[in-house]
C-alpha positions in Angstrom: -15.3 25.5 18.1 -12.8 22.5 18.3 -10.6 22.3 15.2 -11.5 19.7 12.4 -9.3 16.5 11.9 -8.6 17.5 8.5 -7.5 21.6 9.5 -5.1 19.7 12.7 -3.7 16.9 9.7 -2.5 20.7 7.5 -1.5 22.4 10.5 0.5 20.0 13.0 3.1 20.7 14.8 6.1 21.8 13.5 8.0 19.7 16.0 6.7 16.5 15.4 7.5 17.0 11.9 10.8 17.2 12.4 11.4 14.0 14.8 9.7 12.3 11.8 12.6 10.0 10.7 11.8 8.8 6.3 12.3 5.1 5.6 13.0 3.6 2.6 9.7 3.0 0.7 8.3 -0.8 0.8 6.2 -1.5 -2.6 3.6 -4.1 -2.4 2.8 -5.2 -6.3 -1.3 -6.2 -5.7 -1.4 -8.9 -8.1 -5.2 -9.8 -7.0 -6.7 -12.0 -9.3 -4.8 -10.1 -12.5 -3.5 -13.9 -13.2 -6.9 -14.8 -14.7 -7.0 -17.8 -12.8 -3.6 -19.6 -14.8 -0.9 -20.4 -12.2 2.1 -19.4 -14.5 0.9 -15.7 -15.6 1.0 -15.2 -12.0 4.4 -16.5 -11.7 4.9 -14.4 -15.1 3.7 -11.4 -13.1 6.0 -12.4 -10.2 8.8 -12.0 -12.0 7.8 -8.9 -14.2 7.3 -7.7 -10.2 10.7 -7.9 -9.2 12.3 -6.5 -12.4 10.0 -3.4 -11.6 11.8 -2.7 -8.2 8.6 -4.7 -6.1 9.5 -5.7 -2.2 6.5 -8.0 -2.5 4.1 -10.0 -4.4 0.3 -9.9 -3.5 -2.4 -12.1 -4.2 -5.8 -12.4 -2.9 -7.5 -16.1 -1.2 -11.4 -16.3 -1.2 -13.6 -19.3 -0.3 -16.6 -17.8 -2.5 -18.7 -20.3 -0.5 -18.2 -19.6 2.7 -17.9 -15.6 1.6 -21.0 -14.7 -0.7 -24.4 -15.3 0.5 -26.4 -17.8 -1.9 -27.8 -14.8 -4.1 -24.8 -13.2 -4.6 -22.9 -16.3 -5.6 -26.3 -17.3 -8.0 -26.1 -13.9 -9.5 -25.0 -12.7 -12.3 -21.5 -10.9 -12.6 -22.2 -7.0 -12.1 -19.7 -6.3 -15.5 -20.6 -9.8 -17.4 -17.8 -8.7 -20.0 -15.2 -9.1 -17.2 -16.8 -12.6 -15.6 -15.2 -16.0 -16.2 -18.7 -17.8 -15.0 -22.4 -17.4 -15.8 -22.7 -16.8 -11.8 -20.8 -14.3 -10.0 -20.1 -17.4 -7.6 -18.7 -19.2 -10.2 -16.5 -16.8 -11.6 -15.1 -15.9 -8.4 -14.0 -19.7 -7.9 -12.4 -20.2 -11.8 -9.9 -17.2 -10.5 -9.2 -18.9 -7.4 -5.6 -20.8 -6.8 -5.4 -23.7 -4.2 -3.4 -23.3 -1.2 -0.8 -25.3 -3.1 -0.3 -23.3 -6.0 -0.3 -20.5 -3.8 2.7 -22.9 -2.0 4.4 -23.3 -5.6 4.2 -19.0 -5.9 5.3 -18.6 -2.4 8.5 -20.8 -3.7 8.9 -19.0 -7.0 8.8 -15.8 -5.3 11.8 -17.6 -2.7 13.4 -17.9 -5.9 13.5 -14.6 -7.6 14.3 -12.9 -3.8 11.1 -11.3 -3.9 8.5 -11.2 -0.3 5.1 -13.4 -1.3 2.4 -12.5 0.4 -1.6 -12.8 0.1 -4.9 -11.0 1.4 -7.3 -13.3 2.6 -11.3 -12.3 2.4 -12.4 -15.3 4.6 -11.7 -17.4 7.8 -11.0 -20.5 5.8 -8.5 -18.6 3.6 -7.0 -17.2 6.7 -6.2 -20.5 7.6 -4.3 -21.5 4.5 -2.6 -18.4 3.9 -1.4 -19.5 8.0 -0.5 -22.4 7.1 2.3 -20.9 4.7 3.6 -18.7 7.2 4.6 -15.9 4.9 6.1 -12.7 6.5 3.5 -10.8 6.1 -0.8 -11.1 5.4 -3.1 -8.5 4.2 -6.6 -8.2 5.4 -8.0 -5.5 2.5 -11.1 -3.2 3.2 -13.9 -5.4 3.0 -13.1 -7.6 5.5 -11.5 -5.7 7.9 -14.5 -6.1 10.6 -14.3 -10.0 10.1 -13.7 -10.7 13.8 -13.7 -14.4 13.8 -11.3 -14.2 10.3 -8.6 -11.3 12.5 -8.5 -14.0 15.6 -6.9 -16.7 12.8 -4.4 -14.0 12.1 -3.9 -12.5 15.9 -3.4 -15.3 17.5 -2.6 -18.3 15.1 -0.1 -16.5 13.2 2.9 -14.7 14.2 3.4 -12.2 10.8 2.9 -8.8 10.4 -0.6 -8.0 9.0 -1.3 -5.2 7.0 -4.7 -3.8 6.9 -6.4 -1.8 4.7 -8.9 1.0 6.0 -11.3 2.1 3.1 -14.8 2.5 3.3 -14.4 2.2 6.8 -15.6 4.8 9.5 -13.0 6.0 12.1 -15.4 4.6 15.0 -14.7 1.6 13.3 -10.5 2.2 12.6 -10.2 2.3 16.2 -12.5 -0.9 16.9 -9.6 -2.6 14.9 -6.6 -1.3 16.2 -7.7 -2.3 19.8 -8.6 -5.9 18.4 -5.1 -6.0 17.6 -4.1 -4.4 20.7 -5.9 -7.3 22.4 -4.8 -11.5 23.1 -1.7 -12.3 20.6 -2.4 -8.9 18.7 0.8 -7.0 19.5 0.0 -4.6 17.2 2.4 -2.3 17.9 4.9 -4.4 16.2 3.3 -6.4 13.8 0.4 -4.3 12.3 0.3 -1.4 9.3 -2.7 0.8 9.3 -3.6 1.4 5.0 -5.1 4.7 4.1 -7.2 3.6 1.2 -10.1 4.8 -0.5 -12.4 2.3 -2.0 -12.9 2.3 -5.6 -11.8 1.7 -9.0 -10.1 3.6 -10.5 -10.4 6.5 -7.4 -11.4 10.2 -8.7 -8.5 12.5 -7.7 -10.9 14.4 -5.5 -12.1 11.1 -3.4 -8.3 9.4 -2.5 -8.0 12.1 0.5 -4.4 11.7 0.8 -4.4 14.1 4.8 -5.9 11.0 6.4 -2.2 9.6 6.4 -1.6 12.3 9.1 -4.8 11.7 10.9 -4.0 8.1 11.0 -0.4 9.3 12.6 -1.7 11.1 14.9 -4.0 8.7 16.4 -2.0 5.3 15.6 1.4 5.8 15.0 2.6 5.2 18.3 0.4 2.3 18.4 0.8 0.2 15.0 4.2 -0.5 13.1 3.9 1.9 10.5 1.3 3.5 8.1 1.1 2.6 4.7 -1.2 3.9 1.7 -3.1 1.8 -0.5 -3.6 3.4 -3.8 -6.6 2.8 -6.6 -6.0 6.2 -8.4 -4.3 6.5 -11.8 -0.9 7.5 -12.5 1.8 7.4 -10.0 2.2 11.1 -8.7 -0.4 10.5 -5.7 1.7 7.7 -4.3 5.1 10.4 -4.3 2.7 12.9 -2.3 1.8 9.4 -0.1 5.3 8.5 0.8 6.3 12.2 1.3 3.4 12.4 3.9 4.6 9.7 6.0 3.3 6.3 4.1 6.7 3.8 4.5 4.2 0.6 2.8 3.0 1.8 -0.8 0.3 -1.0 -2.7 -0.8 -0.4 -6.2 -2.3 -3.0 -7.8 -0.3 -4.6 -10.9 -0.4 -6.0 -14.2 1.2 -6.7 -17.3 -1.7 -5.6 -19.6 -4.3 -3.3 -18.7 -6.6 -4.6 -21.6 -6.5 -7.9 -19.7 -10.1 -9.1 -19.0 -11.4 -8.4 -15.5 -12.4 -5.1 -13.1 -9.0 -4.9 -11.5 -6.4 -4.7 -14.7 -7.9 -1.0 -15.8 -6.6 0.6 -12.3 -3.4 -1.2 -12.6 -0.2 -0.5 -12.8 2.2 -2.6 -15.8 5.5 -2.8 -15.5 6.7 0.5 -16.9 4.7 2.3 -14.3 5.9 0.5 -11.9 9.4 0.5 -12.2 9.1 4.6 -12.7 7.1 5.1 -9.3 9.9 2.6 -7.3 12.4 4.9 -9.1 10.6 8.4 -7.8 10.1 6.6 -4.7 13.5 6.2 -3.9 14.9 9.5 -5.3 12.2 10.8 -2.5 13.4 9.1 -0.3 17.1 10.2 -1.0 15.3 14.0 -0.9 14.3 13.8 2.1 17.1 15.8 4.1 17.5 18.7 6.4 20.5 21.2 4.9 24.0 19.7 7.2 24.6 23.8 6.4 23.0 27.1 5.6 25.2 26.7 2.2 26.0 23.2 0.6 29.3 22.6 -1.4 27.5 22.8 -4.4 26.1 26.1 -4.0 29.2 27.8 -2.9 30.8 28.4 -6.2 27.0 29.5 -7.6 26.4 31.8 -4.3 30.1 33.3 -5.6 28.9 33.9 -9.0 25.6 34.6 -9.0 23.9 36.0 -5.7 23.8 39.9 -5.1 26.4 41.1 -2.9 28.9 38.3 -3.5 29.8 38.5 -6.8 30.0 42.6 -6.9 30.5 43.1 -3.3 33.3 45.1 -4.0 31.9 47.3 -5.8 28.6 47.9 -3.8 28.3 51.3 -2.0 30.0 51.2 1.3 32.4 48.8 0.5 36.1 48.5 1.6 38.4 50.2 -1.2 
């Protein structure tokens, strides 16, 4: 019987383990729509970002129009305590931004030296978000098999693009990685592959944290890097993330989780945040191979402590 993905992801090679070479980790702080649809508690949020230790600031773009069919934009809002409309349509657009206040955050984030970026839902948004030329562009879960949205991003736009691959079958995982393998894709060098589980918040159980090494071993020698997309609570699972080989960490973020909406209640505020970028980067600093069998620091302990050092002198056999 062949071995299961999951047993080969517990049990891989020893070897490739050790060629493995740890990157500092990059934190993407998923703002979303946590700005409730007011231009300066995003830049508010920008700002708490980068005092947390954040390499970037995310937002989201959606043309609810062109995204929802007609019933879901006439219906109402699944949690009507969380909607800002009496449609779900019409919520959706009081928490959009316009492509130039997403211009004005792009500048405030220039400002404060921290990387704006923005997941786009739609081909329309694509467009915009394009037309900003930010470093990098998200494409989250849902819309990761919007062909005709990718093809703005392939071959209009010269960025990295990170995609997120929750509720998303691995037939499908490879469908997109060969879409960016194809015209302007280059994925190699400009896209990161998200292990993500979607839901919020994620049960322990469901974020399935071994399909980072499944997703090495099929894509890391064909995307830029893997990264790990987290809607779990606490901060612990994104340590075990990194450690398995996640360089691009995204939580989603706010500065109250009471904050009216779905997204705030899986979020991170800004004392989480800056603890997980500080475990982050003590991992990071962890993540060494001993340059000798005994370090400095545990000679004079090995001399004091350990059996056969300390009394070896006085040990049967020994030299009088």
């Amino acid at each position: 019987m062949a071995e299961s993905a999951s047993k080969k992801a517990r049990t891989s090679d020893i070897a490739a383990l050790h060629s493995y070479e740890y990157k500092p980790a990059q934190f993407i702080a998923e703002i979303g729509c946590n700005h409730k649809g007011e231009i300066e508690v995003a830049k508010e949020l920008l700002t708490l970002a980068k005092k947390s230790g954040a390499t970037c600031g995310k937002f989201q773009k959606r043309t609810p129009k062109e995204l929802l069919t007609p019933e879901q934009y006439n219906a109402p809002h699944p949690n009507p305590q969380n909607s800002y409309g009496a449609t779900y349509g019409e919520h959706r657009e009081f928490l959009e931004l316009s492509v130039d206040d997403h211009r004005e955050l792009q500048k405030h984030c220039e400002g404060i030296g921290l990387e704006y970026s923005c997941s786009v839902w739609d081909t329309t948004s694509a467009k915009e978000i394009v037309s900003l030329n930010p470093k990098l562009i998200k494409v989250g879960s849902p819309s990761n098999m919007h062909w005709e949205m990718q093809a703005v991003l392939r071959d209009h736009y010269t960025g990295d693009v990170h995609i997120s691959t929750g509720m998303t079958t691995k037939a499908e995982v490879e469908e997109i990685v060969t879409f960016w393998e194809q015209g302007k894709g280059d994925a190699k060098n400009r896209v990161v592959l998200y292990n993500c589980t979607s839901g919020y918040p994620v049960p322990f159980e469901d974020v399935c944290l071994l399909d980072i090494r499944i997703l090495q071993a099929k894509y890391a020698h064909r995307v830029k890097a893997i990264g790990f997309s987290g809607h779990h609570l606490g901060i612990s699972i994104d340590i075990a993330a990194y450690a398995l080989g996640a360089t691009w960490i995204e939580r989603h973020f706010t500065a109250d989780r009471t904050w009216k909406g779905t997204d705030h209640a899986a979020s991170l505020e800004p004392a989480g945040l800056s603890k997980l970028v500080r475990d982050l980067q003590a991992c990071y600093t962890s993540m060494t191979y001993k340059k000798a069998d005994i370090l400095d620091l545990e000679k004079e302990q090995r001399a004091k402590l350990k059996w056969g050092q300390y009394n070896k002198d006085l040990l049967p056999g020994a030299k009088k």
